[in-house]
DOVEX-518826 format. One record per atom (N, C-alpha, C): residue in one letter; x, y, z; residue number from 1; atom name. Coordinates in steps of 0.02 Angstrom, whole numbers. Layout:
BEGIN
r,xx,yy,zz,k,a
a,X,Y,Z,NUM,CA
...
REM end
This chain:
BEGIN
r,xx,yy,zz,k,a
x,573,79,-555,1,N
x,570,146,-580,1,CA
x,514,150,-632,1,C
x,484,204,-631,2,N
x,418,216,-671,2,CA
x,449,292,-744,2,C
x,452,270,-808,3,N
x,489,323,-815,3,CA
x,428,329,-877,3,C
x,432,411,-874,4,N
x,414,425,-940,4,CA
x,446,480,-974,4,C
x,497,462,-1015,5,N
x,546,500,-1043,5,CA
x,530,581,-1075,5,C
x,491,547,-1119,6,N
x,481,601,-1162,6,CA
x,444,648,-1119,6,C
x,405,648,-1049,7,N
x,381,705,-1019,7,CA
x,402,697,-946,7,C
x,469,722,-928,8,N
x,500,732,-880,8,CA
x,448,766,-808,8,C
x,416,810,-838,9,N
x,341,848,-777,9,CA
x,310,804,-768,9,C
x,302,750,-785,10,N
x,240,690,-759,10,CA
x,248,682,-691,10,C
x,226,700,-650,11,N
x,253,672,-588,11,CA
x,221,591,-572,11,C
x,187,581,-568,12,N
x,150,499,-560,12,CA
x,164,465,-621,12,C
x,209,474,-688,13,N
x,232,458,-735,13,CA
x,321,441,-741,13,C
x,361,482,-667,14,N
x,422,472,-643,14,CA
x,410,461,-591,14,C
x,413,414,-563,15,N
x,441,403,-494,15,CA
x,471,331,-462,15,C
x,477,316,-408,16,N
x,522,272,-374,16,CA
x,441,228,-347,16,C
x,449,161,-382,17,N
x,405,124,-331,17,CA
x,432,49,-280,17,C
x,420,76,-238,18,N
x,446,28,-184,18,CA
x,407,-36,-180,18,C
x,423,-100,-149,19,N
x,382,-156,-127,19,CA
x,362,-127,-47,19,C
x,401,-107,-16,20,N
x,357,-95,35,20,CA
x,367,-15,79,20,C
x,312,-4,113,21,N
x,305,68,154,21,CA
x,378,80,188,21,C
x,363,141,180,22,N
x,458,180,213,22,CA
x,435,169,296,22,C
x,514,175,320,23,N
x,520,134,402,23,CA
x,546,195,407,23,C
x,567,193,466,24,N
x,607,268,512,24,CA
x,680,268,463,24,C
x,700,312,430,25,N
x,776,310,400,25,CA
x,780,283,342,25,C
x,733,298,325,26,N
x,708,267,232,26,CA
x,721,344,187,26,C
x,706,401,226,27,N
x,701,461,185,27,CA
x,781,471,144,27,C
x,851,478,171,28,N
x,883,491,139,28,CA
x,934,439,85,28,C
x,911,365,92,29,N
x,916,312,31,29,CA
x,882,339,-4,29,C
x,808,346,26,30,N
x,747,338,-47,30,CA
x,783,402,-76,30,C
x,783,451,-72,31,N
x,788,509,-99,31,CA
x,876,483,-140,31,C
x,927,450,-127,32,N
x,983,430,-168,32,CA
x,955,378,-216,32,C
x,905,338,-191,33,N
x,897,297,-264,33,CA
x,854,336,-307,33,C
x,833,379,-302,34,N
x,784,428,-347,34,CA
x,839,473,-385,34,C
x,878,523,-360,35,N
x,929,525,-384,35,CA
x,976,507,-415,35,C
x,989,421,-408,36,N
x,1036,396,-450,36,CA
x,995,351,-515,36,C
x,913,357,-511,37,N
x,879,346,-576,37,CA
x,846,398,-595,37,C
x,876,456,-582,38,N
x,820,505,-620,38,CA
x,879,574,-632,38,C
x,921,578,-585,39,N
x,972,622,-593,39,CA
x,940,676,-573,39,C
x,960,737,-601,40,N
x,924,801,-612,40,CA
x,884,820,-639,40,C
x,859,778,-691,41,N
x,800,804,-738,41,CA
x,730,805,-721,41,C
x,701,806,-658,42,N
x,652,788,-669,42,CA
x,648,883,-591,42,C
x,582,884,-608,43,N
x,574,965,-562,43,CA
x,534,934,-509,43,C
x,531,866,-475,44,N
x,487,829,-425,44,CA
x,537,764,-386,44,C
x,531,750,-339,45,N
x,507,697,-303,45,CA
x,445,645,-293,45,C
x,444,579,-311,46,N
x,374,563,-300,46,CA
x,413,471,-304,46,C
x,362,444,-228,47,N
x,376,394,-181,47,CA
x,320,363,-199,47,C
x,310,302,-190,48,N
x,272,229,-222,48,CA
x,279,174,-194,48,C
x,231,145,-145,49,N
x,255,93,-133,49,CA
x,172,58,-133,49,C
x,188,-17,-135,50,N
x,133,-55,-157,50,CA
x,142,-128,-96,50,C
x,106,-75,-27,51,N
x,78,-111,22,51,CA
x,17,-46,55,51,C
x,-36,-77,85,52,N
x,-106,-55,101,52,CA
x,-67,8,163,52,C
x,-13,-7,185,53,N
x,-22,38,258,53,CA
x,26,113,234,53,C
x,21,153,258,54,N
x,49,194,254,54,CA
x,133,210,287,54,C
x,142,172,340,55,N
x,213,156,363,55,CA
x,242,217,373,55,C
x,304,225,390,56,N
x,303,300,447,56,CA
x,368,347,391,56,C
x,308,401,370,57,N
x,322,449,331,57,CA
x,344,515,367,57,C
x,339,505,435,58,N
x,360,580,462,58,CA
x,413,598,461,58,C
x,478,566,419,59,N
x,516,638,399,59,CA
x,499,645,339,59,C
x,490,611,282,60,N
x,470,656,234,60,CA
x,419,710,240,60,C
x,384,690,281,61,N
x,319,757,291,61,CA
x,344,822,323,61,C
x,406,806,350,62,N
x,457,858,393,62,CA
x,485,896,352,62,C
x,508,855,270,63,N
x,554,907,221,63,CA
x,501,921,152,63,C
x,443,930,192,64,N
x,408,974,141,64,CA
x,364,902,97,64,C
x,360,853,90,65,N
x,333,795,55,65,CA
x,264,807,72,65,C
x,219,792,49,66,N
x,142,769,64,66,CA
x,136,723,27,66,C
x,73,692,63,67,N
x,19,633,35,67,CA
x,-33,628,-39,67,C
x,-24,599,-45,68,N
x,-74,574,-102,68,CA
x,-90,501,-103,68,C
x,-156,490,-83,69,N
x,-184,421,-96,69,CA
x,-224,420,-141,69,C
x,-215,364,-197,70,N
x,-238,322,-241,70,CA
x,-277,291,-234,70,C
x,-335,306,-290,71,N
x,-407,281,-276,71,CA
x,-387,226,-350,71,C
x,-418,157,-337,72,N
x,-434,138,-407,72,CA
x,-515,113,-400,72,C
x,-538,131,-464,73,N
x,-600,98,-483,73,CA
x,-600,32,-524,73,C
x,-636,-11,-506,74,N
x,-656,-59,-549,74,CA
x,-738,-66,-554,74,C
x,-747,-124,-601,75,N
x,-806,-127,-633,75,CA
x,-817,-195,-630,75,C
x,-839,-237,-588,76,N
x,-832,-326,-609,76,CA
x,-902,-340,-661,76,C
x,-958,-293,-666,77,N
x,-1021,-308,-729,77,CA
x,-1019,-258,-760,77,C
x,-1055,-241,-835,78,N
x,-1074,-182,-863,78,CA
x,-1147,-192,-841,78,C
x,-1198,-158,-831,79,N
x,-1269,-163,-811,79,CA
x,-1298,-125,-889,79,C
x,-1265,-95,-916,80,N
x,-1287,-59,-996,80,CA
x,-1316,-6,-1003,80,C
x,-1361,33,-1036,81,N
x,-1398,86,-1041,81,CA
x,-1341,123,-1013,81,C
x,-1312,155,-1054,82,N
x,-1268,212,-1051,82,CA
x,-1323,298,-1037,82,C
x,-1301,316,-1028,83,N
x,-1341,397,-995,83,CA
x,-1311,447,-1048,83,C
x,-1340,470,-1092,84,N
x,-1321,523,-1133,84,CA
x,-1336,596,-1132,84,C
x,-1312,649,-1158,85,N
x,-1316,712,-1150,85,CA
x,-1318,742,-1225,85,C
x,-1391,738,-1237,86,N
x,-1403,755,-1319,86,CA
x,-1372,820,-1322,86,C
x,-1351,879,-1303,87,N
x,-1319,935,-1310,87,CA
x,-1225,920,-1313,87,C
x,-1220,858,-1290,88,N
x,-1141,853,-1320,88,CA
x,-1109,788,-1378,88,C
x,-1074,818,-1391,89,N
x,-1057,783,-1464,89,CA
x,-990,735,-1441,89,C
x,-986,681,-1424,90,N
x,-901,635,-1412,90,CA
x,-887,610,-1470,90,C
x,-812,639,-1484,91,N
x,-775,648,-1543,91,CA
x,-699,638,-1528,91,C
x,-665,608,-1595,92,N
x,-598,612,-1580,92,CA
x,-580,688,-1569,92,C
x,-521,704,-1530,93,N
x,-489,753,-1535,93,CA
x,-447,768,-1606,93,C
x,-438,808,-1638,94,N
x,-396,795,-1700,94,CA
x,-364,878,-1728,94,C
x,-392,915,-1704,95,N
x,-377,997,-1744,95,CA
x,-324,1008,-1690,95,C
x,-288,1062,-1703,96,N
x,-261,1116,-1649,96,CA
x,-299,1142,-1588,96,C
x,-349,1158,-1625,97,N
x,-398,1217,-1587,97,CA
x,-406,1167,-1528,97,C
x,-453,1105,-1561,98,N
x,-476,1052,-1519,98,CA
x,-421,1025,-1471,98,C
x,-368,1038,-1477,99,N
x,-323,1011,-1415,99,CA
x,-285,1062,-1366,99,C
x,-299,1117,-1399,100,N
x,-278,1189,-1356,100,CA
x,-322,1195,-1299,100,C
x,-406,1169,-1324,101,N
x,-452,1176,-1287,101,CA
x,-432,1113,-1225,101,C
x,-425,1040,-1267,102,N
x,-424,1009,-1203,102,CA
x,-343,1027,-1158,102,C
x,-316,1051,-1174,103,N
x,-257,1078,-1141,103,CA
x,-292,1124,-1087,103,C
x,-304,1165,-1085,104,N
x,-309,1228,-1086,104,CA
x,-390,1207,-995,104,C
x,-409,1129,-1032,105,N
x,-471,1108,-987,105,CA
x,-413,1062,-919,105,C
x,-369,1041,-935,106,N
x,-321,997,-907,106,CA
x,-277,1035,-864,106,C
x,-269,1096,-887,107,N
x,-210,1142,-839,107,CA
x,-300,1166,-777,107,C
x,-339,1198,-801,108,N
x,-398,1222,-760,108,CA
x,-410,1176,-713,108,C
x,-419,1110,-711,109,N
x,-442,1069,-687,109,CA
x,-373,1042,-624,109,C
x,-328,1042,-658,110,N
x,-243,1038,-617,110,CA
x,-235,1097,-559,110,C
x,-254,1166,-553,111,N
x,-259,1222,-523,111,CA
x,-302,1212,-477,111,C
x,-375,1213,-524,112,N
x,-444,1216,-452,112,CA
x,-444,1134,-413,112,C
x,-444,1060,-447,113,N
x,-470,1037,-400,113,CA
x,-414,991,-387,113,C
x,-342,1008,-399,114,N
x,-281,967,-369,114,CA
x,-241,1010,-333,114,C
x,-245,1085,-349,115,N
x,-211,1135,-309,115,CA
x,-124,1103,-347,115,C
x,-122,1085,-408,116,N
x,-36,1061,-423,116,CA
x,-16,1149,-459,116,C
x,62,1137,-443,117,N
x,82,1220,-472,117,CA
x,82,1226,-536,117,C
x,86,1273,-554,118,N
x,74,1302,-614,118,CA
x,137,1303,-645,118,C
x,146,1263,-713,119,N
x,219,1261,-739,119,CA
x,204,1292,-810,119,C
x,160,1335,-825,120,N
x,173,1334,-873,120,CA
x,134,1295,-940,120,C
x,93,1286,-923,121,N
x,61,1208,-958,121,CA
x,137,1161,-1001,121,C
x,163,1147,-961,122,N
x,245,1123,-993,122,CA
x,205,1040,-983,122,C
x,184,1010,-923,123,N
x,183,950,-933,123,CA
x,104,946,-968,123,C
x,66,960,-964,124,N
x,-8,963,-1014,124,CA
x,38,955,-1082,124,C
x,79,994,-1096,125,N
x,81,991,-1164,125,CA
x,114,941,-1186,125,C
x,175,918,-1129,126,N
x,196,854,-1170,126,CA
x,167,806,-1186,126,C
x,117,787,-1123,127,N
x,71,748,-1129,127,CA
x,26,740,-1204,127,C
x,-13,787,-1197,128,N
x,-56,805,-1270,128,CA
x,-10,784,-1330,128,C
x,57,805,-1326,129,N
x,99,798,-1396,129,CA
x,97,711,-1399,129,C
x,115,689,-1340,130,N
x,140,613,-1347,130,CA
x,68,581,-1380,130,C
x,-4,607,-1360,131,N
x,-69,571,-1346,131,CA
x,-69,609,-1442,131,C
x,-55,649,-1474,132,N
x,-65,669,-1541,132,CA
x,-21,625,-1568,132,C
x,46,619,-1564,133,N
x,86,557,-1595,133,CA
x,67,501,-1598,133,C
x,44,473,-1547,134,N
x,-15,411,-1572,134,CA
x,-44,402,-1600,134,C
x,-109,456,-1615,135,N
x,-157,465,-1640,135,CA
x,-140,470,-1709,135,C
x,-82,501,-1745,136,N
x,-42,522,-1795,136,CA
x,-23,468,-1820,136,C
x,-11,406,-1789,137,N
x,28,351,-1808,137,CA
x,-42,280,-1815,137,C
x,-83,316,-1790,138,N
x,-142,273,-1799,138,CA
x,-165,201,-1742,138,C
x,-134,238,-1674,139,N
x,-117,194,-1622,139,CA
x,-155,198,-1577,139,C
x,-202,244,-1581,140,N
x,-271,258,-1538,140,CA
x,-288,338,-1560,140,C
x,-339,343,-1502,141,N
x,-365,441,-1499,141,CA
x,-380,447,-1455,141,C
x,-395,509,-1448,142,N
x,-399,553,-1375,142,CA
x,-471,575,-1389,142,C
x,-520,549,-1348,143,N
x,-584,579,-1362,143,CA
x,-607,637,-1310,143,C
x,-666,662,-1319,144,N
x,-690,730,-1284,144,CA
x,-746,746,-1311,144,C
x,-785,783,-1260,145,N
x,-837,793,-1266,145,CA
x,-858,848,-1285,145,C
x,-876,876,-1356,146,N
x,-884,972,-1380,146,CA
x,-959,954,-1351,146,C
x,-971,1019,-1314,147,N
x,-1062,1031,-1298,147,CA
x,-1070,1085,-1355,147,C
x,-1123,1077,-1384,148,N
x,-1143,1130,-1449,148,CA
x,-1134,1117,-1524,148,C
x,-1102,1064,-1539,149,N
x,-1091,1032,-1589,149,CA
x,-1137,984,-1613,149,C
REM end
């Protein structure tokens, strides 16, 4: 189980990860062990498993489920010379204003290029709150880029 309490909307922050791809008659277990670690609280479904093949999802795709594949990047050298943009300023996040904005860039970006529904900015914000409590406690920051500064 993948949990992140304090922001129940996370969807890739709650979910069920399996060792291996769902078989024919996997849909209504998986969906009871998700249920019996997540209960009611959470406004999603979301399936995980950590083998390369995709394995046979057609009934979940039957009760409304879709796909999402996971890209990861790695880096095995730095080559250096970073590429800069003298018109923007990278800065901790730290004001109100400054995190309304990256809120506000996080729900825009969630709409146009993930097509995810609109809640409200309910999970943006928990997020942001948890990523300011850190920052508050001196446990990292949230940086961003102001252009015009």
């Amino acid at each position: 189980m993948i949990r992140t309490p304090n922001n129940p909307t996370f969807w890739f922050g709650n979910f069920v990860l399996f060792k291996r791809a769902p078989e024919a008659g996997d849909l209504d277990s998986w969906l009871e062990i998700h249920r019996h670690a997540f209960g009611q609280r959470l406004n999603h479904h979301v399936f995980g498993w950590d083998e390369p093949r995709e394995g046979d999802i057609s009934a979940f795709l039957t009760t409304g489920f879709v796909t999402s594949h996971g890209i990861a990047l790695s880096l095995s050298a730095y080559a250096g010379g970073a590429i800069t943009n003298p018109s923007l300023t990278v800065r901790p996040i730290v004001s109100d204003s400054d995190w309304e904005l990256v809120i506000a860039q996080q729900i825009f970006v969630d709409r146009v290029d993930f097509d995810y529904p609109e809640d409200g900015g309910t999970f943006r914000r928990a997020g942001a709150a948890s990523y300011q409590k850190l920052a508050h406690e001196k446990r990292g920051n949230w940086w961003g880029g102001i252009p015009g500064r």
